[in-house]
GUBAZA-251860 format. One record per residue (C-alpha): y, x, z; residue in three letters. Coordinates in steps of 0.25 Angstrom, whole numbers, plus 5000, padded with zeros to 4 digits. Layout:
% residues N
YXZALA...
This chain:
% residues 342
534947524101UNK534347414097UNK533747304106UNK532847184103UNK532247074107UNK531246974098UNK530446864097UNK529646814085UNK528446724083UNK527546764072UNK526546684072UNK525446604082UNK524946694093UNK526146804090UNK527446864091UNK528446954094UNK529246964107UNK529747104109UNK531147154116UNK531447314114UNK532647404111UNK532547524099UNK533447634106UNK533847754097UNK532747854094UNK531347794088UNK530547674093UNK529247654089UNK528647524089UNK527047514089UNK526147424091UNK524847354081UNK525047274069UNK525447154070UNK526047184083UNK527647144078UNK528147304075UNK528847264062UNK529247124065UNK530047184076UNK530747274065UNK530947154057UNK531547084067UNK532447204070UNK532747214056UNK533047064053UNK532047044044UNK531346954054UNK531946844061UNK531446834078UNK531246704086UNK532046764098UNK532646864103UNK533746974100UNK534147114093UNK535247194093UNK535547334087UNK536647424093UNK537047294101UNK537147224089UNK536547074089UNK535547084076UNK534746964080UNK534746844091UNK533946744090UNK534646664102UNK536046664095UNK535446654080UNK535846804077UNK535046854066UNK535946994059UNK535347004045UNK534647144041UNK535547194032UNK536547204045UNK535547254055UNK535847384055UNK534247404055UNK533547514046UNK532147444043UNK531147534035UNK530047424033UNK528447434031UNK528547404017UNK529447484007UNK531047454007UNK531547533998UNK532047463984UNK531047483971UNK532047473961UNK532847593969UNK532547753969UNK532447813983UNK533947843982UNK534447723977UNK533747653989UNK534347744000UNK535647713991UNK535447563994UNK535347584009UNK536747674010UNK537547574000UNK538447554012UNK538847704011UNK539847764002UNK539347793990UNK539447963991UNK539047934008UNK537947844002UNK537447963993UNK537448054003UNK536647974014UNK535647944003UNK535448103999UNK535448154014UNK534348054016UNK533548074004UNK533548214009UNK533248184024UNK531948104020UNK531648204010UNK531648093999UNK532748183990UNK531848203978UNK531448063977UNK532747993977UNK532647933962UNK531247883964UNK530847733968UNK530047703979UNK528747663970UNK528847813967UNK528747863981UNK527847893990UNK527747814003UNK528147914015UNK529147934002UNK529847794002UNK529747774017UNK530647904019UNK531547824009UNK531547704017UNK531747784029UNK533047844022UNK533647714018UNK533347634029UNK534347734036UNK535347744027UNK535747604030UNK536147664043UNK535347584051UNK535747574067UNK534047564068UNK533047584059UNK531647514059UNK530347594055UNK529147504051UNK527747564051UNK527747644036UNK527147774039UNK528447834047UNK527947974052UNK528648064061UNK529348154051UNK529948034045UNK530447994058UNK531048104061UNK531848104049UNK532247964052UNK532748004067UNK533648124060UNK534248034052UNK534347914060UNK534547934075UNK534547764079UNK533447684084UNK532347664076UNK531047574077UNK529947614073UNK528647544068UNK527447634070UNK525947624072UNK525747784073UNK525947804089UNK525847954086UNK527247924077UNK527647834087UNK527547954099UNK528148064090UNK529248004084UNK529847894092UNK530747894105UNK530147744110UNK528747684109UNK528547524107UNK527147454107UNK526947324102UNK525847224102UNK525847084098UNK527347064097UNK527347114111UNK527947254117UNK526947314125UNK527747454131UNK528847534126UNK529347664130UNK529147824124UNK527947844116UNK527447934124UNK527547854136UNK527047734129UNK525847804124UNK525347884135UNK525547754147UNK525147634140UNK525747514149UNK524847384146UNK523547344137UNK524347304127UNK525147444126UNK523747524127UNK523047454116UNK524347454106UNK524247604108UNK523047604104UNK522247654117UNK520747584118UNK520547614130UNK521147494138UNK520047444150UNK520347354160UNK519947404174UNK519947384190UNK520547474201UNK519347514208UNK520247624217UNK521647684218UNK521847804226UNK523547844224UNK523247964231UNK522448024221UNK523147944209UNK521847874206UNK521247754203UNK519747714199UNK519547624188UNK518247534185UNK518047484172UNK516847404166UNK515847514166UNK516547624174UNK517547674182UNK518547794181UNK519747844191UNK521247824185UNK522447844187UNK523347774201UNK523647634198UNK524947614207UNK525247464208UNK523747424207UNK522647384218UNK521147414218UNK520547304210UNK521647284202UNK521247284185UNK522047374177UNK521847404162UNK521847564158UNK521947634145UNK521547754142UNK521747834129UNK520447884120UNK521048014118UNK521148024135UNK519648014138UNK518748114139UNK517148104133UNK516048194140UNK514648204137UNK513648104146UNK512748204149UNK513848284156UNK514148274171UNK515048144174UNK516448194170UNK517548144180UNK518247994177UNK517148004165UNK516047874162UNK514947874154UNK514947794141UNK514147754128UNK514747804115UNK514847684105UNK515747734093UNK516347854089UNK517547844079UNK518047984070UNK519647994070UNK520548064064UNK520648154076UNK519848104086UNK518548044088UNK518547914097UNK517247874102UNK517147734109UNK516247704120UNK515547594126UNK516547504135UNK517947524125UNK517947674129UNK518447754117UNK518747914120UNK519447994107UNK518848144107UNK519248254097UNK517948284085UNK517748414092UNK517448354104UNK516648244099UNK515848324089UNK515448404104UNK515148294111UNK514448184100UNK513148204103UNK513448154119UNK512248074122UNK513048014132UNK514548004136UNK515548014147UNK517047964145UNK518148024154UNK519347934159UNK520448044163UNK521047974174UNK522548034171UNK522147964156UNK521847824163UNK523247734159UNK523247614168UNK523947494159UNK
């Protein structure tokens, strides 16, 4: 377990002040660039040097900046796999998982080096140099030897980690790990805990899931990348029906109960673009629906996200865009069950 608690300035107008534990398992810390992700593994790793605060590994003092404790990396016990490429040019593949397992005796060293060559299917590229490999190619082999160091935790920056490779990492190491991701979906699949940061702040923490689907503040809803975030007025609460009436600038839609809230109290709500429902105008007034004026439409990958006035924006599938396109007029649906009070 390692637990941590630091204080940096950066620079005017910024820094980081951030407490959190990495159990074992897989921690994922997200948040927007610039937001402190791989400054916190810096820190972690000793290659950055905090104002305040504290760190410990396995109960181990690494870092204090009250007592004037700063461990050196070397003795960390921290696998770090950086953004930029680690392994040593001069060195083939082999030679480099060599370097990390010098500790080892020599015939234990060769063994740990083929059984992990062979784990991260890097066997038929072990006398090549990292110049002659491909990059999913070198970041397997600075996986590989960033865990034959026998680290007691292992720091992933952001370098193109997918799930498969992940994977492969938890069956060879069963410690904590951090890791440094801007994909959420990686981040729901693959890890045990869930961390959002923003602006050297943390904004919630908990299981992905949980942190995804229940948003707890502004700040949490907008690094998640949800851009429906309004601010609001409780016109009604009715506990008995579970309900609420929400007006906005413009309309007004029903919502979930709001325990621990009063009539005329002003809440913000988030509501994902993937959770509302877009109908024709010249239909009949769906419920929790209000009409809107359809300013842009942007193609994805696998959706079709069309903005309307007021900051609504809505994410439909190309075949039910390519139905309704031609809408002279539009109705958007608020399902009240999708309404997330912050």
């Amino acid at each position: 377990m390692t637990s941590a608690r630091i204080g940096k300035k950066i620079a005017p107008g910024f820094s980081l002040d951030v407490e959190f534990s990495v159990p074992p398992g897989v921690t994922a810390l997200f948040g927007p660039a610039g937001a402190g992700k791989t400054l916190i593994l810096e820190a972690l790793a000793g290659f950055a040097t905090p104002d305040s605060g504290r760190i410990l590994l396995d109960d181990v003092l690494l870092f204090d900046a009250a007592a004037r404790v700063q461990v050196p990396p070397h003795r960390r016990g921290c696998g770090y796999v950086a953004q930029r490429d680690a392994l040593f040019p001069h060195m083939t593949l082999r030679q480099n998982l060599g370097f990390a397992a010098h500790r080892s005796p020599r015939v234990e060293r060769t063994r740990r080096v083929a059984e992990m060559l062979e784990r991260f299917q890097l066997a038929g590229l072990a006398a090549s140099r990292p110049r002659e490999l491909a990059p999913p190619e070198r970041l397997r082999g600075a996986a590989a030897r960033a865990l034959l160091a026998s680290p007691k935790l292992l720091l992933l920056d952001e370098r193109g980690f997918d799930e498969a490779l992940l994977r492969t990492v938890r069956e060879a190491f069963p410690g904590p790990v951090l890791l440094v991701s801007n994909d959420l979906d990686l981040c729901c699949a693959a890890a045990d805990r869930l961390i959002l940061l923003d602006a050297g702040r943390i904004v919630q923490s908990g299981a992905p899931r949980g942190v995804l689907d229940r948003p707890e503040s502004v700040d949490a809803a907008r690094v998640l990348g949800i851009p429906n975030i309004f601010e609001c007025t409780i016109a009604a609460l009715d506990p008995g029906r579970n309900s609420s009436r929400l007006e906005f600038s413009g309309f007004a839609i029903n919502g979930p109960y709001i325990p621990g809230h009063f009539r005329g109290d002003r809440v913000w709500v988030a509501v994902r673009p993937e959770d509302l429902r877009v109908h024709a105008g010249e239909t009949e007034r769906q419920p929790n629906a209000v009409p809107a004026a359809l300013v842009r439409v942007s193609r994805r990958a696998r959706t079709v996200r069309l903005e309307f006035a007021g900051g609504v924006f809505a994410d439909v599938g190309y075949g039910e865009f390519e139905e309704k396109k031609d809408n002279k007029s539009w109705q958007v649906e608020f399902p009240p069950e999708k309404v997330r009070v912050l």
